[in-house]
N, C-alpha and C positions, 0 to 999 in steps of 0.2 A: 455835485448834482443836487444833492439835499439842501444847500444853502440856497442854490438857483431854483430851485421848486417854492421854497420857505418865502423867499423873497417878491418870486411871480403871486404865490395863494395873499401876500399882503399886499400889493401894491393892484391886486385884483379885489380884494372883499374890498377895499376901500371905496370904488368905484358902483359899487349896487345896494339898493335897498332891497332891502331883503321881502318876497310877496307873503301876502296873508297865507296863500298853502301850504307853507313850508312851512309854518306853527300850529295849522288843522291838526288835531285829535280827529278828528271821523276820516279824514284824509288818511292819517298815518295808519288807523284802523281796517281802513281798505287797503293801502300796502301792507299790512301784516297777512291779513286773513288772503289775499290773494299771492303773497309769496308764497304761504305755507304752501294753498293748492298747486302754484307753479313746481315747486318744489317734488312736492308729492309726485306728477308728471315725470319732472328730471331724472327721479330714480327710479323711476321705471325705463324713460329714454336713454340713459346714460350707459347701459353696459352695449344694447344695438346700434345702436350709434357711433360708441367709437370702437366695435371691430368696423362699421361702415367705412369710418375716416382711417384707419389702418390700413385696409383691405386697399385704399383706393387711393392712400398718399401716406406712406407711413411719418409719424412725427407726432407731435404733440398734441392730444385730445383737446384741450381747450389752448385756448388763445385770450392774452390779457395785454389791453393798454392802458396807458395813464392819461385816463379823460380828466376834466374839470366840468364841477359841480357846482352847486352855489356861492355862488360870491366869488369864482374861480378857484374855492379848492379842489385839491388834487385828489382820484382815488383810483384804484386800477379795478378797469371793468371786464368782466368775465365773458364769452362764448366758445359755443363749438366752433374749435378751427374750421373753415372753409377755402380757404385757400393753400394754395402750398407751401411747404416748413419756412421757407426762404420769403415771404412774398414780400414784407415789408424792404429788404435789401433788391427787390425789383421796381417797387414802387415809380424810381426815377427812371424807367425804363419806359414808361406809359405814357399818355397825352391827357391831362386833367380834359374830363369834356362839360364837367358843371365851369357856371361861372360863380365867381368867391372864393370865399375862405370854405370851399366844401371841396374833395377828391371825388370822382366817382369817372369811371368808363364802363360803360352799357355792357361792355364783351368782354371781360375781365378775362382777359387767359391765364391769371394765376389763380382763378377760383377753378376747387376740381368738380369731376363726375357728381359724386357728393355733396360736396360743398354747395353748388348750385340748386339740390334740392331744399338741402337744409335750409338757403337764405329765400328759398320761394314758399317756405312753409312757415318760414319765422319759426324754426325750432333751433335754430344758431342761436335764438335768442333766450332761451331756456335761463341758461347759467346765468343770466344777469338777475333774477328771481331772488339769487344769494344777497348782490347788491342791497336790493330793495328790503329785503329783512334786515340790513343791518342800517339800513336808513341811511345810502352813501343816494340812492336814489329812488324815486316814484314809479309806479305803475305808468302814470301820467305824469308827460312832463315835457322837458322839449329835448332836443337829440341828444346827448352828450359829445361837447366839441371837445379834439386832440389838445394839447398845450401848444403847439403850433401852431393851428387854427386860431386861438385863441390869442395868441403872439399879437396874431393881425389888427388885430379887431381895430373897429375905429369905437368913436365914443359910443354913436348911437349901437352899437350890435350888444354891448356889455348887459343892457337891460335885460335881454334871454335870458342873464346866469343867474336871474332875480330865482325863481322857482328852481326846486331838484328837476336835476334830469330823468327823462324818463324813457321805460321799457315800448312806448308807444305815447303818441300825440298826436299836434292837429296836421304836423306833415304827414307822419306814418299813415294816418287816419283817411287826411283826404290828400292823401298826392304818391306817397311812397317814393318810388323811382323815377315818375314822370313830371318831379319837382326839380330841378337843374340849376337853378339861380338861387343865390345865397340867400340875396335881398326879399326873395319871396318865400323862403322859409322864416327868416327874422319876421317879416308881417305875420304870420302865421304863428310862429311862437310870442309872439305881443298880442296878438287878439284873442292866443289863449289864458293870459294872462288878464286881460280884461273881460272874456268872458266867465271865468274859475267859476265854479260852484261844485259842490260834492256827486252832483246830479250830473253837471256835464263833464266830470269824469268819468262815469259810469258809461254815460253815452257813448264816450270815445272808445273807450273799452269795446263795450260792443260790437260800433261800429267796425275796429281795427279787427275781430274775428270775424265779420263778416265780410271784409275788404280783403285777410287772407286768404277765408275759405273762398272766395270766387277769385283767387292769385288776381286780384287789379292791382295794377303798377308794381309787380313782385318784380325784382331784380337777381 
């Protein structure tokens, strides 16, 4: 499995140039100082939390898969579990209702009691905060795709994995859940790469707390 990871991160960096954010100093400086405060949060979230996911599905507090990052390498990313112990072994049990190389069903019956808040609060999203301090990914950035996902891809989708992935972007930002089509997340992650500035991270930022706090397009 390690040979087949080694293999996909080269035959994947090969295919991307690498964007100007991912060498920002004032960039990495806002993913530092806004990990720490994420951070800061989590330990306070962290012991409420998961008697919540106990109480409510017993199983493992957090939940880690192996996304790809820039250039398509590999790294395993962090949240609170929200669905139940088993779900990834349910998965083919479901009907994908996005179109693409994206999963997603509206009514998830393996997401619990729980879990459904956590993902309409975006506190599932916490534990990726740890990511971001160690520079596997950005505050901003674009989703982080499965190695599966990523399997797919045709040529044009590879240009996403130019920039780290990130805890929030211009899907999270302006579409959330009621973005369904792959093709129109790719535009969305390309225009934010031609849009980038230090400034219109901030904005997104922002904006993406104030698209939680009014739950628009929370899933």
């Amino acid at each position: 499995m390690a040979m087949a990871n080694a293999s996909f991160t080269l035959a994947a960096s090969s295919e991307v140039a690498v964007h100007a954010s991912v060498r920002s100093k004032l960039k990495r400086c806002l993913d530092i100082a806004g990990a720490c405060v994420g951070l800061l949060v989590l330990a306070v979230l962290v012991v409420p939390v998961a008697i919540a996911i106990q109480l409510d599905n017993p199983g493992p507090i957090f939940y880690s898969q192996t996304r790809c990052g820039v250039g398509g390498v590999t790294f395993k990313i962090w949240k609170f579990r929200s669905m139940v112990a088993n779900a990834d072994a349910l998965k083919h049990l479901l009907k994908n209702e996005a179109s693409g190389h994206i999963f997603k069903v509206e009514e998830d019956p393996r997401i619990t009691r729980v879990g459904k808040f956590l993902r309409r609060t975006s506190l599932d999203e916490f534990p990726q905060f740890w990511n971001v301090l160690k520079g596997e990914m950005s505050l901003v950035g674009t989703r982080p795709p499965s190695i599966d996902e990523v399997s797919k891809y045709e040529a044009h989708h590879w240009q996403r994995l130019a920039v780290k992935p990130g805890i929030t972007g211009e899907w999270q930002a302006n579409g959330r859940s009621t973005v369904k089509d792959f093709e129109d997340i790719v535009k969305m992650d390309l225009a934010y790469q031609q849009k980038w500035s230090f400034m219109y991270d901030v904005k997104l930022i922002f904006k993406t707390v104030w698209v939680v706090f009014n739950k628009h397009g929370a899933c």
